[in-house]
Each structure stands twice: as C-alpha cells, then as structure tokens.
C-alpha positions in Angstrom: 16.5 2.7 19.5 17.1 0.2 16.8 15.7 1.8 13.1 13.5 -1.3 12.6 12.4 -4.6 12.8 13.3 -7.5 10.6 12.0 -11.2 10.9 10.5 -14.1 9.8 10.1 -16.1 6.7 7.2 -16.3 3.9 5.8 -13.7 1.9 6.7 -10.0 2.7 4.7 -7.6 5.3 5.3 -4.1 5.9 4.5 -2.8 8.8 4.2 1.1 9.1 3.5 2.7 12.3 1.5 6.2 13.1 2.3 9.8 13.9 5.2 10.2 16.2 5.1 6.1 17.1 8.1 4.0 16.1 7.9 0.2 14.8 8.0 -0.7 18.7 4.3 0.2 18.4 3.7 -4.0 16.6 5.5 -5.3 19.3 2.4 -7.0 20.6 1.4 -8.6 17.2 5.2 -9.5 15.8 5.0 -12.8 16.7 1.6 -14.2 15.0 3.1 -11.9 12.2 6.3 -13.3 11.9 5.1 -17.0 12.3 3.5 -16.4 8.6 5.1 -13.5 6.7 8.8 -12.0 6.4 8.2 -8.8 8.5 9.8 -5.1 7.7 8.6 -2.7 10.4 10.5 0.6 9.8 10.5 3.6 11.8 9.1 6.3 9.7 11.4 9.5 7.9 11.6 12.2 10.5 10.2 9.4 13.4 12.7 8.4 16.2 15.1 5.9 14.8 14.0 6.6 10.9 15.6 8.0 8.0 15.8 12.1 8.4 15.3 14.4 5.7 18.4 15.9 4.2 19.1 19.6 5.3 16.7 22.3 3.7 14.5 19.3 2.5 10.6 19.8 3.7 8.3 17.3 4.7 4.9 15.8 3.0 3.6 12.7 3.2 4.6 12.2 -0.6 8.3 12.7 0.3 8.4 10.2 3.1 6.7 7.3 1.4 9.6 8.4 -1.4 12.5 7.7 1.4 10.3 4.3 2.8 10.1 3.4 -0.8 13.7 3.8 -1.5 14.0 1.6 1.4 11.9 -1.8 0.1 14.0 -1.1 -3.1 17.4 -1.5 -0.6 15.6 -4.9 0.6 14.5 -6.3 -2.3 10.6 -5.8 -1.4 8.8 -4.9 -5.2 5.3 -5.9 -3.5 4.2 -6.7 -0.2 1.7 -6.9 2.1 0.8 -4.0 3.4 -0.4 -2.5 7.0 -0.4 0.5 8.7 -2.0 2.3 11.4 -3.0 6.1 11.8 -0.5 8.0 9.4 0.8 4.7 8.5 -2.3 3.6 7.6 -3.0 6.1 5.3 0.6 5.7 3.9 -0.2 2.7 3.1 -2.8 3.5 0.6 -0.9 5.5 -0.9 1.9 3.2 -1.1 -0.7 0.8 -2.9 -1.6 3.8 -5.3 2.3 3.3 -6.5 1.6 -0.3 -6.8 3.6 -1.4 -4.1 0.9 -3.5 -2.7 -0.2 -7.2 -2.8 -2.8 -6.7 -0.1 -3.7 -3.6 2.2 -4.9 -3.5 6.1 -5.7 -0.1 7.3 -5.7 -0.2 11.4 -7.9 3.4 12.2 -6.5 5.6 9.1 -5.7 8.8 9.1 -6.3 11.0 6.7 -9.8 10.1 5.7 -11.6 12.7 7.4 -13.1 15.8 5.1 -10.8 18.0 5.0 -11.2 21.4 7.4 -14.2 19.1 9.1 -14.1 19.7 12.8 -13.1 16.0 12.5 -10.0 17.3 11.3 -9.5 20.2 13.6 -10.1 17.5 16.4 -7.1 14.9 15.5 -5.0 18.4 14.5 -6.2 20.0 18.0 -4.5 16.1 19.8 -1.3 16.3 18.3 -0.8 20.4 18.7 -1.1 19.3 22.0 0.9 16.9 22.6 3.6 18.3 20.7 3.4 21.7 22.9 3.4 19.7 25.8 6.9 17.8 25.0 8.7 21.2 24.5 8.1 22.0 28.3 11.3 20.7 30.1 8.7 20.2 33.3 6.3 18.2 31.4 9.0 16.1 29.8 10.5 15.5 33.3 7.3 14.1 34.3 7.3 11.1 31.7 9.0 9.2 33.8 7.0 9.7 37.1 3.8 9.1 34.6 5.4 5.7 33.1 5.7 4.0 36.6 2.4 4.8 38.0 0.1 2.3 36.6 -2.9 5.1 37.3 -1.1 7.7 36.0 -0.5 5.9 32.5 -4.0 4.9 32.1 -4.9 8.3 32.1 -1.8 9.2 29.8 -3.0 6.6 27.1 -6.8 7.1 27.7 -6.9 8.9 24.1 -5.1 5.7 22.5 -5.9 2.9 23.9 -9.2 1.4 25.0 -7.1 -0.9 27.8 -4.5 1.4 28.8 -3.8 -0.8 31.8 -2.3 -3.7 29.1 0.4 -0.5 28.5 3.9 -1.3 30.9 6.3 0.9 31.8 9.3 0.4 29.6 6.5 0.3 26.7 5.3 3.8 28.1 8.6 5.1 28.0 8.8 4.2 25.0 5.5 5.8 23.6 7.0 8.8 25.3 10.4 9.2 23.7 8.7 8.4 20.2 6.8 11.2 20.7 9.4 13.2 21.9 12.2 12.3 19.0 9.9 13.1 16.3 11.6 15.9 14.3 8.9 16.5 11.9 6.1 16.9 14.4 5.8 20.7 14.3 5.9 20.7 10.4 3.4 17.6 9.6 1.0 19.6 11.5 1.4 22.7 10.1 1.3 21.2 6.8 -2.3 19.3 7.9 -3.2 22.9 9.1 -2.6 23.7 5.1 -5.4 21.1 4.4 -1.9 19.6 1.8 -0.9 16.8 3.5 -3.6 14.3 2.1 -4.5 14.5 -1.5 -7.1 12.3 -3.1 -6.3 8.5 -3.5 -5.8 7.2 -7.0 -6.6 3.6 -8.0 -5.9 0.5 -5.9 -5.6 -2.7 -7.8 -5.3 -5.2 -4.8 -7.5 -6.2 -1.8 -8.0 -3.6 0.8 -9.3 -3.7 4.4 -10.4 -0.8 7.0 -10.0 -1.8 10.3 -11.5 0.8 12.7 -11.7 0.6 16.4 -15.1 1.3 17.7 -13.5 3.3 21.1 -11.0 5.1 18.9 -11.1 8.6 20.4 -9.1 10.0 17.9 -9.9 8.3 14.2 -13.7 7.8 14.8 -16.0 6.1 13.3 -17.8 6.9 11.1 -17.6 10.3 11.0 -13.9 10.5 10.1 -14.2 7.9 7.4 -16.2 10.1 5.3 -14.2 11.1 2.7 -12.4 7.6 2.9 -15.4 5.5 2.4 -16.4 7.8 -1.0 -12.7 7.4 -2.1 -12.4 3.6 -1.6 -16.4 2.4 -1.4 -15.3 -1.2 -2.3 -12.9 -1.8 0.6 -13.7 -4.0 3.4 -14.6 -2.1 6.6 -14.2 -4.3 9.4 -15.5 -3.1 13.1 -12.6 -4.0 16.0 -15.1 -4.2 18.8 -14.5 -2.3 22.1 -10.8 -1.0 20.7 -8.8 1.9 20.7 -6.6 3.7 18.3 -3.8 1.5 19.0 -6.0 -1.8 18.9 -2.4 -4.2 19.0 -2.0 -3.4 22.4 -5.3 -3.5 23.7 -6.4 -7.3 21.5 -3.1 -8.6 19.7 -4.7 -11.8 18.9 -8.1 -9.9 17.5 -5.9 -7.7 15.6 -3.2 -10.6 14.4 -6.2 -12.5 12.8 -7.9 -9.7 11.2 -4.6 -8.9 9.5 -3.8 -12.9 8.4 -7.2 -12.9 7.1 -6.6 -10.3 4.2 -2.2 -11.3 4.0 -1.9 -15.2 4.6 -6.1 -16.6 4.1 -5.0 -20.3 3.9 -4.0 -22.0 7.2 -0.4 -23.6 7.3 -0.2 -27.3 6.5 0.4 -29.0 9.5 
C-alpha cells in the first residue's frame, strides 16, 4: 500500500486520517480536494504504510505529530491547511498548537471527551475490541468472506459509517488490513487507558472548524465534545446531518464543501 497521497495544485492541505485507517480513508473527497488545494494525505507513524517508530522508541501522540512534522519539513509545507478525522482530527489541533496551521477542520475528533468519562471508556472499549478481534487467525480469515457480502459489511461498518452500503469490497478490504497493519494499536490504547495520550490544547491562532456527525456512534455528540468545546469555545461547530464517523464515505460532496468553506472560501474564477 502506497505511504501516501500526493496531488493537486494551489495552496497546501493536509489530510490526516484516524486510528488504525490509512490515507485511503479521503479517497471519496480527493477529487473536490485536489481540484482546489495541493493535497498531502499521509499514512500516520505506526499506521499501515506510515513511518514506524525506531526500535525501543514508544508511542504518544506528541511523538507521532514529531515524525508527521518532520515530514511537511521534507516537503516544503511550513503552513497548511489542515484536516483530520478521529485521531487525526485531534492531531490536527495539536499540529495547529505548533503553528503549523493556516486553517483547521476537525471531522468527529477524538480526544475531546473528559478524560476517564464513560465517554472515554466507550471509544477505548471499540478499539480493545477490534484490536482483540484481529489477533484471532479465525476472525482475520473471515475479512474476506465479510468484504464480499454486501450484508455482511453493513453490519461490519454499522459503528462507522451511517451508509455502510456506499462501503465496496476492495474499500472494505482495505478498512480491514489498515486495521490489521497497525503496529501501534495495542500501545495507543494502553497509553489512552493511562488517561496520557491527550493533554490540554494550547493556543490556536488560525480559523478552526468542528465537524461532528450527528449518527457518529463512536465520537458523539455532544457528550464527547465536552472537554473540547471548554478548550476551544470559539471554534465553529458545524452539525453533518444524518452522518457517521467516517462522513467522506457516507456524503463526499457534504463533506468536500464543509471543508472548502473554512480552506479555499472564494470560488475559482471561471
């Protein structure tokens, strides 16, 4: 699986994807992207097809925006737009705490839950697992069997997406060997189970918008925007209607525009 995605022309976007997802997960809004922006979508450090920690090195969520970081310094990128979803979203936030940031879209945040809420324990509980479930060599066998069925994949992808039935096969597949080629899994959760993976945010000198899906079953709102809405009470909290935790997949176009809104407001001379 290639490491990232690279394309277009304009002003730079950066693209950061969630918890055990790749950059394959913007697949379904890398076009209206791309018509309007120069688009970096990396796979996260320690994700399938991202950067991997060196030997004896230990995850946090400070030491892989350090690696993702050292890679918009390899491009060139000082400042870009930024947009993330779940784990990315968060990331990005932080990433605009660095000043990194011209603009920042949130897509369903983590990390902005109360820490050692049952909100917490919830999204911890998910991903426990899920991870559990991909060490099984029978469970793992039955990816593919799950991918082809059409009803068998809605029920797969009920948790993520609020039209699982948009969700192919080869795009399931590829959900499913994201997941299972994450090699920081176990140890992200157990550091969230420390209640030290996300720290306060600092100050934000740039726009900021919150999109949250209102069928997210995972990052709900509002409950798990708490803390997030007392950290950052100026953002922009924009409701994606009837979408999941993954909203790119189940409205591209919805999503695409909320995003240009914040990164590229003026419409393109004809």
């Amino acid at each position: 699986m290639e490491p990232f995605y690279a394309g277009g022309t304009g002003s730079p976007l950066v693209l950061l994807h969630g918890f055990t997802d790749t950059w394959r997960t913007w697949k379904p809004v890398l076009p209206a992207l791309e018509a309007r922006h120069a688009v970096f979508a990396p796979s996260l450090p320690g994700h399938l097809g991202g950067e991997q920690f060196a030997p004896g090195a230990s995850f946090t969520v400070a030491a892989s925006l350090d690696l993702i970081e050292r890679q918009l310094d390899a491009k060139g990128i000082e400042k870009a737009h930024l947009v993330g979803n779940s784990l990315g979203g968060w990331g990005a936030l932080e990433l605009a705490c660095r000043g990194r940031a011209l603009s920042v879209v949130a897509i369903c945040p983590g990390g902005g839950y109360e820490l050692g809420s049952r909100e917490e324990r919830a999204v911890l509980r998910y991903f426990r697992n899920n991870e559990r479930m991909l060490r099984l060599p029978a469970a793992k066998a039955m990816l593919p069997r799950i991918a082809r069925s059409p009803a068998l994949r809605r029920v797969a992808f009920r948790d993520l997406l609020a039209r699982p039935g948009n969700l192919g096969e080869a795009d399931a597949m590829a959900f499913f060997e994201g997941a299972a080629g994450c090699t920081v899994a176990r140890a992200a959760i157990t550091l969230s189970e420390s209640g030290e993976a996300f720290g306060d945010l600092g100050p934000i000198d740039c726009p900021v918008r919150i999109l949250y899906g209102t069928r997210d079953r995972i990052i709900r709102w509002p409950t798990h925007y708490r803390r997030l809405k007392s950290m950052l009470p100026a953002a922009d909290y924009v409701p994606l209607h009837g979408l999941g935790h993954l909203p790119m997949w189940d409205d591209p176009e919805t999503v695409s525009r909320r995003i240009l809104e914040v990164t590229a407001p003026n419409p393109v001379a004809a």
